[in-house]
PASEBA-1860 file (N, C-alpha, C; in nm, 3 decimals):
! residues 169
1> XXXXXXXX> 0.639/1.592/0.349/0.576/1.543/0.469/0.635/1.616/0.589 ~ 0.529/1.677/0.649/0.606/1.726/0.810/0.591/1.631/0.918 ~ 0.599/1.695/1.010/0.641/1.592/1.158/0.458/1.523/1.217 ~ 0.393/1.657/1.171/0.274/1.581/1.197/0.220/1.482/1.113 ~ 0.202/1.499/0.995/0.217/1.358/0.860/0.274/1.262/0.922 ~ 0.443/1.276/0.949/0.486/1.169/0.963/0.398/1.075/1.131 ~ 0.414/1.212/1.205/0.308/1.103/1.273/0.203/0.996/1.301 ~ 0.105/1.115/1.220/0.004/1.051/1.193/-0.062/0.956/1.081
9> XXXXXXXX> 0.066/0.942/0.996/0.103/0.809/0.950/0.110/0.665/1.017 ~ 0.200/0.708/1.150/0.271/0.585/1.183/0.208/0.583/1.312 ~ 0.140/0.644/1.330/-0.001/0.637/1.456/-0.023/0.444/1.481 ~ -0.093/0.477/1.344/-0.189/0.340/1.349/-0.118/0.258/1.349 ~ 0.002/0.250/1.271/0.092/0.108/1.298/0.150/0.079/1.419 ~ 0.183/0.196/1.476/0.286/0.206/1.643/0.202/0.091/1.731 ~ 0.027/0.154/1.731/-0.100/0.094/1.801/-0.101/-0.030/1.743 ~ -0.067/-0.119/1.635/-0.112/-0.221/1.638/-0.047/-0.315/1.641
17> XXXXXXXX> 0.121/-0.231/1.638/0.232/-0.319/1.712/0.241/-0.331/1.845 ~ 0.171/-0.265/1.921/0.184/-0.250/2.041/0.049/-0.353/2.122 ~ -0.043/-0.359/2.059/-0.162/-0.421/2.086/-0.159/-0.543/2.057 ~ -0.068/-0.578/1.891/-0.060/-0.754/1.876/0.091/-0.735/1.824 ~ 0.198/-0.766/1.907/0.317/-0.744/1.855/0.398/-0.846/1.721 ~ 0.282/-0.985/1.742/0.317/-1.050/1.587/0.325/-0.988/1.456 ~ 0.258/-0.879/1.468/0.197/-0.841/1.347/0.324/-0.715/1.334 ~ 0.405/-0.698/1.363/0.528/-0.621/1.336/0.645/-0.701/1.333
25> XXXXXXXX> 0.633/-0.821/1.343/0.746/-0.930/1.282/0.678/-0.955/1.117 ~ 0.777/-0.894/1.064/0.743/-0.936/0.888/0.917/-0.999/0.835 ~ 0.911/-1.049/0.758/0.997/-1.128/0.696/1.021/-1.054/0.534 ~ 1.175/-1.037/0.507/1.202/-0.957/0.408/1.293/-1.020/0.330 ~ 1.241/-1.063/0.228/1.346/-1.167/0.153/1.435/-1.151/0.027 ~ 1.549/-1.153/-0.043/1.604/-1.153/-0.152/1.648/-1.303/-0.266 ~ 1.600/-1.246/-0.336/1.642/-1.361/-0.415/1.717/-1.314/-0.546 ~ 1.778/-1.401/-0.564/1.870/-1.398/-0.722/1.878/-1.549/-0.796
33> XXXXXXXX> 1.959/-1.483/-0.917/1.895/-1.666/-1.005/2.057/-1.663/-1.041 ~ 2.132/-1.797/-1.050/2.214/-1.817/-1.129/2.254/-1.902/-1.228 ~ 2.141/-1.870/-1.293/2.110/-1.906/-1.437/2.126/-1.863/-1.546 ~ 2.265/-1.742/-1.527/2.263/-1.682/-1.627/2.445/-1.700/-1.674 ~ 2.517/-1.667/-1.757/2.619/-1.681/-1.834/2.735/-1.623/-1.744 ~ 2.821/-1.692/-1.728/2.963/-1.580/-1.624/2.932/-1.651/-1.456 ~ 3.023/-1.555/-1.415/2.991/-1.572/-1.290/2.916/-1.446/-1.195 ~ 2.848/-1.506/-1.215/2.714/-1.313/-1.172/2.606/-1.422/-1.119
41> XXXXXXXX> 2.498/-1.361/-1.034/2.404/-1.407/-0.980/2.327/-1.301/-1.003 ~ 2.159/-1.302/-1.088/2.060/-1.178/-1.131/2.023/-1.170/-0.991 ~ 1.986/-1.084/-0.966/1.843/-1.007/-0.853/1.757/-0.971/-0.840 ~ 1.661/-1.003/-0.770/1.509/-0.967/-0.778/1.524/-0.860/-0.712 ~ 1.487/-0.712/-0.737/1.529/-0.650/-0.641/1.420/-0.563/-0.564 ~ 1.283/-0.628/-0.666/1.163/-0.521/-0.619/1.108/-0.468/-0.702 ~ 1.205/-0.391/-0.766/1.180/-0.283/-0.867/1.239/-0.338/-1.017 ~ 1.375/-0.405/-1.006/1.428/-0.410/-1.098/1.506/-0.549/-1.108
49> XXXXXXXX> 1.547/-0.607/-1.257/1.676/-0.704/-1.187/1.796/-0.631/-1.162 ~ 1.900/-0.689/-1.120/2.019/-0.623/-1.079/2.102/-0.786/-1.096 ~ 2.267/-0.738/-1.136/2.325/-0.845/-1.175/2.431/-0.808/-1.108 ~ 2.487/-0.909/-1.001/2.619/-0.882/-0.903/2.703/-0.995/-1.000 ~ 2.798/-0.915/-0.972/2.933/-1.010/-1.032/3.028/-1.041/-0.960 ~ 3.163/-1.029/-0.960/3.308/-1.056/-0.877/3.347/-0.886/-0.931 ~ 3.399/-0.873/-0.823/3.495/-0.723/-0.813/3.595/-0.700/-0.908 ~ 3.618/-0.598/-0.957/3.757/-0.580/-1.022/3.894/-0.680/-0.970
57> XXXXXXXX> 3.902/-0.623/-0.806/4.033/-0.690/-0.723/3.975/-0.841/-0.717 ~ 3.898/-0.907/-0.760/3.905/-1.052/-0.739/3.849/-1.120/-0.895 ~ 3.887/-0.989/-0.981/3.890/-1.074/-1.135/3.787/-1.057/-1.250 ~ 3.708/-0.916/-1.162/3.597/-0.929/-1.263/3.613/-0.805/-1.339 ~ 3.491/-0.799/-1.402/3.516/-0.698/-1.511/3.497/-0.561/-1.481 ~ 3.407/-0.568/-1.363/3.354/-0.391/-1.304/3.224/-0.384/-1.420 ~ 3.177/-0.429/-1.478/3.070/-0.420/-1.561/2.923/-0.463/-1.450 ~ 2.970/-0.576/-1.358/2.832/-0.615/-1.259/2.866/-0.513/-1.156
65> XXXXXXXX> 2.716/-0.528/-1.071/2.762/-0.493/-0.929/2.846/-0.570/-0.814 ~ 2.868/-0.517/-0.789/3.027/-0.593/-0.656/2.905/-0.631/-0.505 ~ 2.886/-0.712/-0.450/2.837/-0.730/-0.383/2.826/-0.658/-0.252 ~ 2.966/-0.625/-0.201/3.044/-0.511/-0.125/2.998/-0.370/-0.126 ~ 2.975/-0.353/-0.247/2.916/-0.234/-0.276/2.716/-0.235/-0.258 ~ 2.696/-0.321/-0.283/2.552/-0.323/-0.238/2.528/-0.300/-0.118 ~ 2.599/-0.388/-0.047/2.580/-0.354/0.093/2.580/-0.218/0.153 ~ 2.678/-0.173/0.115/2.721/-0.044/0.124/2.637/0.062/0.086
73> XXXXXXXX> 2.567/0.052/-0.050/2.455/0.114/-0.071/2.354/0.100/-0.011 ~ 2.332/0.000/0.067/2.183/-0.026/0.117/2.242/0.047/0.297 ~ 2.303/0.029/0.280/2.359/0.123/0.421/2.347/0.280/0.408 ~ 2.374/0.290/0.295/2.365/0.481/0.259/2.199/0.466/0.258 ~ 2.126/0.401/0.200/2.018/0.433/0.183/1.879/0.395/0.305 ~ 1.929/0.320/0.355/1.863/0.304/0.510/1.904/0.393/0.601 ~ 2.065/0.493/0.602/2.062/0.526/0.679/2.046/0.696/0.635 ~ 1.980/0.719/0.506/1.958/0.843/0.430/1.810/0.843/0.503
81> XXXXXXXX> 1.742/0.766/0.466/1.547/0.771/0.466/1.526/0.747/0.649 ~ 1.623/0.706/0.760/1.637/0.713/0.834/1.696/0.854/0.914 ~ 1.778/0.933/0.867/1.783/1.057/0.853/1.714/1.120/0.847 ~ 1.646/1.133/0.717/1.534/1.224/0.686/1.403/1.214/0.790 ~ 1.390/1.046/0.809/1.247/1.102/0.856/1.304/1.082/1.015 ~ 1.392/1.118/1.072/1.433/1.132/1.188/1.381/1.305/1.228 ~ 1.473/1.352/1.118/1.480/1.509/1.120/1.305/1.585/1.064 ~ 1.266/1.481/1.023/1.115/1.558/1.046/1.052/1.539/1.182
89> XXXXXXXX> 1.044/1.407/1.194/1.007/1.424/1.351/1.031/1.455/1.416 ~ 1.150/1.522/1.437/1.246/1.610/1.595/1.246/1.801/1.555 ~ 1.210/1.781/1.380/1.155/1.923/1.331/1.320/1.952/1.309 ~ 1.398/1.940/1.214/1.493/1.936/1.189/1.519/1.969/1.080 ~ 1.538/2.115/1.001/1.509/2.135/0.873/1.634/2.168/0.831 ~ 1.658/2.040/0.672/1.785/2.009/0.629/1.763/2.031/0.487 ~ 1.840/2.154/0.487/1.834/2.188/0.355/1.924/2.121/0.185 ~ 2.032/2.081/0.233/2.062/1.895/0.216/2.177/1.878/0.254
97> XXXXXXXX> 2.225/1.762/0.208/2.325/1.662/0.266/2.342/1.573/0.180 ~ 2.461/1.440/0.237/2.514/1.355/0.146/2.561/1.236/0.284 ~ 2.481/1.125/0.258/2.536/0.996/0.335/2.632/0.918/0.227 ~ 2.784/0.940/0.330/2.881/0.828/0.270/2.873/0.677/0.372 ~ 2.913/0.568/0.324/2.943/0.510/0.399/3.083/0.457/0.318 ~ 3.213/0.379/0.411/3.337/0.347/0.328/3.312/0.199/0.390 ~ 3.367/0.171/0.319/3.454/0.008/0.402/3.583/-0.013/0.348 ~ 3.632/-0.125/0.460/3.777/-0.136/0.401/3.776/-0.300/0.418
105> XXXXXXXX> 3.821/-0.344/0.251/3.834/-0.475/0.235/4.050/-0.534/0.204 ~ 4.021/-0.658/0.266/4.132/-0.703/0.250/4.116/-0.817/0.146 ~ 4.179/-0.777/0.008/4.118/-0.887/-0.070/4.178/-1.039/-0.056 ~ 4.276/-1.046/-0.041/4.377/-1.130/-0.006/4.286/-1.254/0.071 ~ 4.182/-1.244/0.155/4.111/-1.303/0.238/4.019/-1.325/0.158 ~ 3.948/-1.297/0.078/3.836/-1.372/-0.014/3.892/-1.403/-0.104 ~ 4.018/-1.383/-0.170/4.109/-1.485/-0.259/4.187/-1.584/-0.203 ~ 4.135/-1.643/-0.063/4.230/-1.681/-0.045/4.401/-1.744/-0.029
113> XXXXXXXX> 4.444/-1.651/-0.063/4.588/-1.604/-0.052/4.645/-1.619/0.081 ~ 4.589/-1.564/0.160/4.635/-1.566/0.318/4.510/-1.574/0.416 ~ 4.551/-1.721/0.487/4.458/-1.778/0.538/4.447/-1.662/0.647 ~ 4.495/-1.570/0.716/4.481/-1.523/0.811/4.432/-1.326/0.810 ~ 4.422/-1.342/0.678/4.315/-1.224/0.605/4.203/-1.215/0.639 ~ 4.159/-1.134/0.727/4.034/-1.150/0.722/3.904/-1.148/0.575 ~ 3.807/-1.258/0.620/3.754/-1.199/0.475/3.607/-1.137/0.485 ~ 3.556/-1.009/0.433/3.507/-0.928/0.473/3.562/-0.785/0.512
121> XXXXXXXX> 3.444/-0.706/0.560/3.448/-0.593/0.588/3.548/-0.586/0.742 ~ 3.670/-0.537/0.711/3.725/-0.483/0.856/3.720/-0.360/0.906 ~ 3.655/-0.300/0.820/3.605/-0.174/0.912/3.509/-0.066/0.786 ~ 3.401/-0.035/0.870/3.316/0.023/0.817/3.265/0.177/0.830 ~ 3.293/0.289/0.780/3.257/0.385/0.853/3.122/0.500/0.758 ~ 3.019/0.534/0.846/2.914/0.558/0.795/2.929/0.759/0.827 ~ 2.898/0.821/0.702/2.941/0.977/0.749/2.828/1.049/0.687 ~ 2.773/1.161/0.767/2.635/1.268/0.729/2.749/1.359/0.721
129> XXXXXXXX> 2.649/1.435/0.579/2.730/1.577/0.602/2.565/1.639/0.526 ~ 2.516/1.752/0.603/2.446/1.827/0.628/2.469/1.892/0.628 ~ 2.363/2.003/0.565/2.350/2.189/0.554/2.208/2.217/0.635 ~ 2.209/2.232/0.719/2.151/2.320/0.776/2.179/2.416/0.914 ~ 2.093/2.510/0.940/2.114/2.619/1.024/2.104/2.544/1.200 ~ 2.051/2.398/1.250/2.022/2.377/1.341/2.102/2.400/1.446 ~ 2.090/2.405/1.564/2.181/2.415/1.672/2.277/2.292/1.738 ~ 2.374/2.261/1.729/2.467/2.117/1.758/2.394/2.033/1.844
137> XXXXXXXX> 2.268/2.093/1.916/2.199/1.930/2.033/2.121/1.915/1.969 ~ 2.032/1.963/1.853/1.949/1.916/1.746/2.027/1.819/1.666 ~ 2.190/1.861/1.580/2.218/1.743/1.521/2.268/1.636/1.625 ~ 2.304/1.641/1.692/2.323/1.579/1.801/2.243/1.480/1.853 ~ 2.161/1.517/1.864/1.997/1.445/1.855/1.952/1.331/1.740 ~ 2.007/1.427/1.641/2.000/1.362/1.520/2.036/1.238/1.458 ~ 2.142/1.223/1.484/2.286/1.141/1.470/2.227/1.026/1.577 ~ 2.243/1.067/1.692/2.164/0.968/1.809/2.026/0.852/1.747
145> XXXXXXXX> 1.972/0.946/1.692/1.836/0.895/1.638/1.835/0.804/1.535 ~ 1.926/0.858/1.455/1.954/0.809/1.277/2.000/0.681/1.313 ~ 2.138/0.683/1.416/2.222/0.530/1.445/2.151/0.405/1.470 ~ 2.001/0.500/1.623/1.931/0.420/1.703/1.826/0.322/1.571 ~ 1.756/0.367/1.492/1.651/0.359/1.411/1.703/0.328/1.296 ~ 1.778/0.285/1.241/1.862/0.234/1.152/1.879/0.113/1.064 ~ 1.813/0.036/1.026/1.825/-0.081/1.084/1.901/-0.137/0.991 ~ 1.997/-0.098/0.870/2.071/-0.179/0.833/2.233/-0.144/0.922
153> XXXXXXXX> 2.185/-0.053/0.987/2.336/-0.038/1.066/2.334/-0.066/1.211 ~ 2.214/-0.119/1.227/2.216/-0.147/1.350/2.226/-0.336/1.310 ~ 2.185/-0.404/1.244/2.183/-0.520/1.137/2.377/-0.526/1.135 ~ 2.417/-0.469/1.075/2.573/-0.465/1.024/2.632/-0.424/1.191 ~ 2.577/-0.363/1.296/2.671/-0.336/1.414/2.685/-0.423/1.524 ~ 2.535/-0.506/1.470/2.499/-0.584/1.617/2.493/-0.753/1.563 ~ 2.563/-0.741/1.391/2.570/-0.916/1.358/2.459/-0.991/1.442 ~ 2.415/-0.988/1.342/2.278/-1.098/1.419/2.275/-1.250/1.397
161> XXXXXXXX> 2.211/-1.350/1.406/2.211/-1.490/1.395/2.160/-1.509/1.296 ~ 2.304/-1.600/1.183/2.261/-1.609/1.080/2.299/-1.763/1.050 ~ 2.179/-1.821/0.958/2.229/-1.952/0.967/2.246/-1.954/0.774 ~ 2.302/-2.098/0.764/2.281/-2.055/0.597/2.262/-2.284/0.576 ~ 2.207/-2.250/0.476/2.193/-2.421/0.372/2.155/-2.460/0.280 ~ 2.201/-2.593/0.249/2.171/-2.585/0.067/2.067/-2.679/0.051 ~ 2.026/-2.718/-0.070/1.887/-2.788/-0.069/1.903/-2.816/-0.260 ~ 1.875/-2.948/-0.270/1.850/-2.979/-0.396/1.712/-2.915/-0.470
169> X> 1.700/-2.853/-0.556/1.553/-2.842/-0.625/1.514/-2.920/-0.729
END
């Protein structure tokens, strides 16, 4: 897809967010079942199930996915397809690359061990590394764009309002 594709793709949607802006509020949901053996919760994931477990450092086997790590992946991968179609539209030709993202966990705080651990991510850092020939205010540009348009890192930078509750079924 080039820059005009990608445009004229997203033509019609830009116009009809802009004309009835309800209609670009959509709702994106996950679900998992824990109905299954251990301590793991399955996932609906779209495509596939997926089975999160407990981490190595908090007892598990490393056989599920770590929850920590999902996140993390869905961060490389929002902010990969956010990349890409950044750099088509600004005409940005990347012959390839590799999105890391790290985090740094204190386990001590979700085992509670020490009440004053934080628990969670205390620091998160998201890294492009790119091959191409462009000139530094193109990636520059780039990077700007990728952060702005982002939205699981703009989601993870700007903590949004989250409520949570339980409910008998």
């Amino acid at each position: 897809m080039d820059a005009a594709e990608l445009r004229a793709t997203q033509a019609p949607l830009k116009e009809r967010y802009r004309s009835d802006p309800e209609t670009a509020m959509i709702k994106l949901t996950a679900r998992g079942s824990i109905e299954n053996e251990g301590i793991a919760c399955k996932l609906e994931t779209g495509r596939a199930l997926a089975v999160a477990g407990l981490h190595p450092a908090t007892g598990g086997s490393g056989l599920q996915l770590c929850s920590g790590d999902m996140l993390l992946e869905a961060l490389v991968a929002c902010a990969g397809v956010t990349l890409k179609s950044v750099a088509t539209a600004v005409e940005v030709p990347l012959k390839s690359g590799h999105v890391i993202a790290e985090g740094d966990l204190d386990f001590r705080g979700t085992l509670g061990v020490d009440k004053e651990a934080p628990v969670g991510f205390a620091e998160i850092r998201l890294k492009f590394e790119v091959d191409t020939d462009a000139p530094q205010d193109k990636l520059d540009l780039l990077l700007k764009l990728t952060e702005r348009y982002c939205v699981v890192y703009q989601t993870i930078k700007n903590g949004p309002k989250v409520s949570v509750s339980m409910q008998r079924v």
